[in-house]
N, C-alpha and C positions, 0 to 999 in steps of 0.2 A: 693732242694733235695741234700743231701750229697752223692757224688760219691766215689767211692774209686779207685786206678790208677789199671786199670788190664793190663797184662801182651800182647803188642802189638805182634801179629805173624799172619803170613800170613797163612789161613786155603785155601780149596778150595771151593769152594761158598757150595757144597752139604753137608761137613765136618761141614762148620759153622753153618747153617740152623739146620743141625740135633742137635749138640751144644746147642744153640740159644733155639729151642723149645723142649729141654731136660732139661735145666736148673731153677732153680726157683721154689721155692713150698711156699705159702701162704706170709708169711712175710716177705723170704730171700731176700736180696739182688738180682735181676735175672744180669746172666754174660752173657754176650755178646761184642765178638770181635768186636773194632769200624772198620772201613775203615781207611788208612793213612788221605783220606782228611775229615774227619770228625770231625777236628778242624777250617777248613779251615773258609774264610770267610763266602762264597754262607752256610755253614752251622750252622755257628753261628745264623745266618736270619733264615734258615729253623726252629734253634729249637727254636725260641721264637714264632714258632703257634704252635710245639706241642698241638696237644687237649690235653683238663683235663680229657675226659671220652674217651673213644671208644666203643658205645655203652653203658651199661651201666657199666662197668669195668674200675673202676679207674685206676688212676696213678700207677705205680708200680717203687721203688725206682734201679736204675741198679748199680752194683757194678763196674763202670768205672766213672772215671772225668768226660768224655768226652760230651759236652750236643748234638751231633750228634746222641747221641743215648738214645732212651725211649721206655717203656713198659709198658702195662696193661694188666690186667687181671690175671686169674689163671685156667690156663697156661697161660705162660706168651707170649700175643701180642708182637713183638718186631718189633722196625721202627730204621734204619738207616741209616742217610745220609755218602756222601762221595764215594759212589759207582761209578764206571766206569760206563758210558753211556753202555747200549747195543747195540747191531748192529744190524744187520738185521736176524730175529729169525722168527721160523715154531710155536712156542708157541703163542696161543692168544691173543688180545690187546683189552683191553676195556676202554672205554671212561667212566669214573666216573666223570660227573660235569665239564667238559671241562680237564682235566687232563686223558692224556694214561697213560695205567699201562698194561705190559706185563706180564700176569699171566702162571707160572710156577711151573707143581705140584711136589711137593715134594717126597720122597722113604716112609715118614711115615704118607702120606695122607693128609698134609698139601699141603698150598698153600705159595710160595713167587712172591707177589708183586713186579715190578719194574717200579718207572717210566719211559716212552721213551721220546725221545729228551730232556732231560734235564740234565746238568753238571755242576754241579755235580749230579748222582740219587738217588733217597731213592730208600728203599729196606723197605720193611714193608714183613714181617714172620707171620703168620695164621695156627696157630698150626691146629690136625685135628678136634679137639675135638669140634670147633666152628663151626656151618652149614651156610652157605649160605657167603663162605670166601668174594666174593665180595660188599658186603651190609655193612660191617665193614670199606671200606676205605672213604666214605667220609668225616668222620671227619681230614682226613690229608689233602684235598684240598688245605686248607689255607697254610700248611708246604710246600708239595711239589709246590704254585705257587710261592713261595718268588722265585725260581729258574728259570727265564725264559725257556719258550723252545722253544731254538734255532737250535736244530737241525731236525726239521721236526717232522713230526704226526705217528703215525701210518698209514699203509694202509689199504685201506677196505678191501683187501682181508683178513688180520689178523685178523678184527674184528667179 
């Protein structure tokens, strides 16, 4: 896919979320802000399992170089690596296929995805428009395990 260099700035995660699944209509290029380390190495790894589908919602081309980050669908699904590990959070954790993912509803009724224990984390955005937001992530398994996870599980109580 042909990226184009968009413009790097630091947003605050709920700014860029909104961003992210505001962006993008049928053909367009979808924009979305990468993370600093979403050139990094652990990311480079991660995007070469990007899935082809997510469900059944192809590939969608993103308006950044950057291969940390990918999208499908319309609205546009968006996954990016590079993210800051999270800490220890009151938001859910759910185990998808051996992979935690601290799920975090959004102000416009989406969902964002994070992985836990892993550093660097993807971040995968589930606009509201798709039902059943957790049923969509295991086609990223294979992305988010290039990343060990070294820093611990979720606990049961979050789950």
């Amino acid at each position: 896919m042909h990226r184009r260099r968009a413009l790097r700035r630091a947003l605050p995660a709920a700014a860029a979320a909104l961003t992210l699944t505001l962006t993008g209509c049928g053909d367009d290029p979808v924009r979305a802000v990468p993370f600093d380390a979403a050139d990094s190495e652990p990311c480079q790894q991660v995007a070469r399992f990007w899935p082809s589908t997510v469900g059944p919602y192809e590939a969608r081309v993103t308006a950044v170089q950057s291969e940390g980050v990918a999208a499908w669908g319309d609205p546009p699904i968006v996954a990016r690596c590079g993210k800051a590990p999270p800490g220890p959070t009151t938001d859910p954790c759910i185990d998808v296929n051996g992979v935690d993912w601290v799920a975090t509803p959004l102000d416009d009724g989406g969902t964002m995805f994070t992985t836990f224990g892993r550093d660097p984390a993807l971040e995968v955005l589930v606009p509201a428009a798709y039902d059943s937001h957790p049923l969509l992530l295991p086609p990223f398994g294979a992305a988010a395990e290039a990343v060990p996870q070294t820093l611990g599980e979720c606990s049961s109580a979050q789950r």
